[in-house]
C-alpha positions in Angstrom: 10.3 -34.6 -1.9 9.4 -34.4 1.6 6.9 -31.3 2.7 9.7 -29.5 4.6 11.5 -29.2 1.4 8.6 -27.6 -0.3 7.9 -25.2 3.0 11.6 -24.4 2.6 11.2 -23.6 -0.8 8.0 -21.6 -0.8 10.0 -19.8 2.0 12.7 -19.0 0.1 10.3 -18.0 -3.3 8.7 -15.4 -0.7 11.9 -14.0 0.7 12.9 -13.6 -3.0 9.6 -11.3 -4.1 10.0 -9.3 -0.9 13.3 -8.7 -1.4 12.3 -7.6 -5.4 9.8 -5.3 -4.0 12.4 -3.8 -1.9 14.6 -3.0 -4.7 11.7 -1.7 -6.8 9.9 0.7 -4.4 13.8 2.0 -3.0 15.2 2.2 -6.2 16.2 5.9 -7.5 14.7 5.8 -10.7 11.0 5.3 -8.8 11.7 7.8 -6.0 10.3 10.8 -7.9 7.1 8.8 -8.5 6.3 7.9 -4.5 7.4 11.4 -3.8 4.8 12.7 -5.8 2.7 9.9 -4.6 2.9 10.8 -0.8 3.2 14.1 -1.3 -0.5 14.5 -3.1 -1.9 13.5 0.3 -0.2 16.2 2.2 -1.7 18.4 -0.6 -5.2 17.2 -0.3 -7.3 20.0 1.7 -9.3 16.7 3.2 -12.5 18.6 3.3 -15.9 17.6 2.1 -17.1 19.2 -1.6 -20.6 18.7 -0.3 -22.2 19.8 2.3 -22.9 16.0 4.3 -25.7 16.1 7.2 -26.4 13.5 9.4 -29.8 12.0 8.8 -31.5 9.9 11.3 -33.0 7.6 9.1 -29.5 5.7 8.0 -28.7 5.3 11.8 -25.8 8.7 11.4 -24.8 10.4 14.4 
């Protein structure tokens, strides 16, 4: 087996688990699940539960 055929075949092998992941992540009975997912972030007030202050000795601004 010459390498070409193995770098042909790895290739392919590749192809074939992007393509599964594809079909997993766009499939309908996982779309409520990433909806959710994405829509948590949107949610999320992004701002700090503590009050943070800079302090010179760690090198913060």
């Amino acid at each position: 087996m010459d390498l070409t055929w193995a770098r042909v075949l790895f290739t392919l092998l590749v192809f074939n688990f992007f393509a599964l992941v594809l079909y997993i992540v766009f499939h309908k009975r996982n779309k409520t699940g990433y909806e959710d997912a994405g829509q948590s972030i949107m949610d999320d007030p992004d701002t700090p539960t503590e009050n943070v202050h800079s302090n010179p000795d760690n090198g913060a601004k």
